[in-house]
C-alpha positions, -999 to 999 in steps of 0.1 A, spaced: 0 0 0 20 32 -11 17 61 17 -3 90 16 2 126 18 -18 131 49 3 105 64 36 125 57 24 153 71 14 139 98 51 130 109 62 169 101 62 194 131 55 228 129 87 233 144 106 214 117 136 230 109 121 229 73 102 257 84 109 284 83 126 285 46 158 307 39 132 329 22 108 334 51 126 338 86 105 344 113 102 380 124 84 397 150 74 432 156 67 450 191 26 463 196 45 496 209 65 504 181 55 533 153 34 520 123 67 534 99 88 508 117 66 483 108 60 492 75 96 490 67 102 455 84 79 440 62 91 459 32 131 457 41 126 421 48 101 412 18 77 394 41 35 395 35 31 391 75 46 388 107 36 381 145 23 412 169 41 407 203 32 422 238 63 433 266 68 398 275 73 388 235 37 369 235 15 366 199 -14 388 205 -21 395 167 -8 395 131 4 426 107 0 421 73 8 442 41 -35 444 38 -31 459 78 -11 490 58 -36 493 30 -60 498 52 -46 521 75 -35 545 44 -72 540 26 -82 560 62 -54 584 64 -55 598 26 -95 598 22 -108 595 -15 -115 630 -20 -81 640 -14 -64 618 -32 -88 626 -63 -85 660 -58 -49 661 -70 -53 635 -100 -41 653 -128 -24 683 -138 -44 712 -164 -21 696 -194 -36 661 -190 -4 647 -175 7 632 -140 21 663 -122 45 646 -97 62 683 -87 26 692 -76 20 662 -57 54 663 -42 44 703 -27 13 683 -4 36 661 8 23 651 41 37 621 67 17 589 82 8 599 118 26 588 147 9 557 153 14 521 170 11 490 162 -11 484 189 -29 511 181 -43 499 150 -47 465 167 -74 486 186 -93 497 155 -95 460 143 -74 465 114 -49 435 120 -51 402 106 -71 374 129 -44 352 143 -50 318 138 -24 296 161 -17 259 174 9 248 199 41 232 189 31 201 190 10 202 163 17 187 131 21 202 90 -9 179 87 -28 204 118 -16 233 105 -29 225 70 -66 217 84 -67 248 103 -57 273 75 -81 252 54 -110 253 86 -108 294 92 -96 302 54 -63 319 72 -33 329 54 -12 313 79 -7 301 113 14 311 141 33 284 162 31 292 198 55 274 226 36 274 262 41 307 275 26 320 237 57 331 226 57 328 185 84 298 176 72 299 143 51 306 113 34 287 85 21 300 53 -2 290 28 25 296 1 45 273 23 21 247 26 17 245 -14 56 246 -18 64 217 4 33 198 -15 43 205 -46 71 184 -45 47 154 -39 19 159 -63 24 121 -73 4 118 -38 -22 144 -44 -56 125 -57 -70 163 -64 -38 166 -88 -59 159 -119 -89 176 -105 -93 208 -133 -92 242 -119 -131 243 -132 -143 220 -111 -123 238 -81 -137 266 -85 -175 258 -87 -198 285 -65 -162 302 -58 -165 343 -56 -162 361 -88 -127 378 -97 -127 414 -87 -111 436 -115 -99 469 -119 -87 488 -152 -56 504 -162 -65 536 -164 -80 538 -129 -65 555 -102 -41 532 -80 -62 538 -47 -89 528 -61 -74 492 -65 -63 496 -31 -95 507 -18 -108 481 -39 -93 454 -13 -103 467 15 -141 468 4 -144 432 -14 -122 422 13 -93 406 -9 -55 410 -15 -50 419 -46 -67 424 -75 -68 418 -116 -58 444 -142 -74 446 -173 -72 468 -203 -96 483 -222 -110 450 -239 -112 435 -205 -80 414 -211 -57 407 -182 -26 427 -181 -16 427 -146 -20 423 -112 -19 443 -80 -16 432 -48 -15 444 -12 22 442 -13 24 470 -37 10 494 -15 52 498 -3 62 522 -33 46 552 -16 69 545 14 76 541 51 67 576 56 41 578 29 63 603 14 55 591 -21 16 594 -14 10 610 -47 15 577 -66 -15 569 -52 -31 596 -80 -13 576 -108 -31 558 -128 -23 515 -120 -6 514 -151 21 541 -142 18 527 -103 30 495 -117 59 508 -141 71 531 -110 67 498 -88 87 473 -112 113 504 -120 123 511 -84 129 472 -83 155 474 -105 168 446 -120 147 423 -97 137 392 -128 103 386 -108 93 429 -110 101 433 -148 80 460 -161 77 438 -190 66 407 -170 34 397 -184 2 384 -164 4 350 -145 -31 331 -156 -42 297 -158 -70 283 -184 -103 266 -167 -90 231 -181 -57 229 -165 -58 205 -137 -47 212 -103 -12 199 -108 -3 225 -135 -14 257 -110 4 245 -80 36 244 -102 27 276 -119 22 289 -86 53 280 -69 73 285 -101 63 329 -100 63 323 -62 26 346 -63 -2 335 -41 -31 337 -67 -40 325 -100 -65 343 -126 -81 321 -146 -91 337 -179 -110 324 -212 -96 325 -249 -96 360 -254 -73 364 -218 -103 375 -203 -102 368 -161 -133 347 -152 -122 338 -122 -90 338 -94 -76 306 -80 -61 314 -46 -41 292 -24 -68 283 1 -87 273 -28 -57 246 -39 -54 238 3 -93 234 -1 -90 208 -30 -64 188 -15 -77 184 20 -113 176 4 -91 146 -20 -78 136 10 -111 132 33 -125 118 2 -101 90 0 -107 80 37 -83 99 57 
């Protein structure tokens, strides 16, 4: 009888020193500190998330990239930011938007805890198991979980783009692996899309009403061109001192956004749209997936249009249904 899946990660700890991965140490950020300190450790240290931590270093909540969105959607309201759009000769007037120049206020972490605006924190001791941790971001739909030792000290955290990585190397044991990425997404939420020529906050405000982390960019014709996430919202800065981008349209956000990175491979202005078709099986997203290292899929029809958006919890969804199906 060949083993399953369930059963090798059943034999994994959360506290393997698989996790975390060279490319996601765990970091931790003080509820006391000032909201620009915690912008740039996320930034600085190209992380989506990390643990909130009391005086005595206990987890008592999660900052996330979609945390800052929605602290600057409050700060810079939509009248302001639409108020300085454009200049009178039709083009973006960065000198002008540079004069109003204003910084984030002086606020704490724990501050914003307060108004609600941090992730939930979904945790399990460190006893529990990759098999545990894969059922309870599956159970509560969380990004990730956070590994606490007794005293609820963080020790660790898992991700759902961790989770996927480690699996993909096993798809030979996934029974959802030829499952299409139609039949995955039957009843799932429509794709929430937002064009070009809009203005970049309203793709960020975009997130924080339809409650998602990023969102498709079409063109004119409706084709996908793009994609912006919560991540994105770090070209305006620590200090918000590059606010104005926010008037740009999410075409220039984007070329500003992949220019600053440089000569980064993954933030090419040229890098095209990451979609999948409705046909292609399971298999084929997960190693899409992990290949661009993103945390969603579109899926689009023949004319590249998005019909839908494969996220990770969807693919954790699929394979913990294949599993339960099987008789685990």
């Amino acid at each position: 009888m060949s083993v399953r899946l369930s059963e090798i990660l059943q034999t994994i700890r959360c506290t393997s020193l698989s996790f975390p991965s060279h490319l996601a140490q765990l970091r931790t950020i003080s509820a006391i500190s000032e909201l620009p300190e915690a912008f740039k450790a996320l930034t600085t240290n190209h992380i989506l998330a990390m643990p909130v931590v009391d005086e005595e270093g206990r987890a008592v909540s999660v900052l996330s990239a979609m945390t800052l969105v929605h602290h600057f959607m409050n700060v810079f309201t939509e009248g302001y930011i639409r108020g300085m759009t454009r200049a009178k000769n039709n083009t973006f007037d960065v000198y002008s938007m540079r004069a109003a120049q204003h910084t984030v206020p002086d606020e704490k972490v724990r501050h914003i805890n307060e108004l609600g605006m941090l992730d939930p924190m979904h945790t399990l001791p460190e006893t529990a198991t990759m098999l545990d941790a894969l059922r309870e971001m599956v159970a509560h739909q969380g990004h990730r979980v956070v590994i606490l030792d007794e005293a609820r000290k963080p020790v660790n955290m898992l991700t759902q783009f961790q989770m996927v990585e480690f699996i993909a190397n096993m798809l030979d044991l996934v029974p959802a692996a030829a499952t299409t990425v139609k039949d995955i997404l039957v009843g799932s939420n429509p794709v929430v899309t937002v064009s070009e020529d809009s203005i970049a906050y309203d793709a960020f405000k975009s997130m924080v009403t339809q409650k998602v982390s990023s969102v498709a960019v079409v063109d004119s014709a409706g084709q996908l061109v793009g994609n912006i996430s919560s991540t994105d919202i770090s070209l305006i800065g620590s200090d918000a001192k590059d606010f104005h981008y926010l008037a740009a349209t999410v075409g220039e956000y984007l070329f500003a956004l992949r220019a600053r990175a440089g000569t980064d491979r993954s933030a090419a202005p040229d890098r095209p749209a990451i979609f999948v078709y409705a046909e292609d099986t399971l298999r084929t997203a997960i190693k899409t997936a992990v290949f661009y290292r993103i945390h969603r899929l579109y899926v689009v029809d023949d004319q590249q249009r998005p019909v839908g958006v494969l996220a990770l919890h969807d693919v954790l969804r699929a394979i913990v249904e294949s599993e339960d199906d099987a008789g685990v």
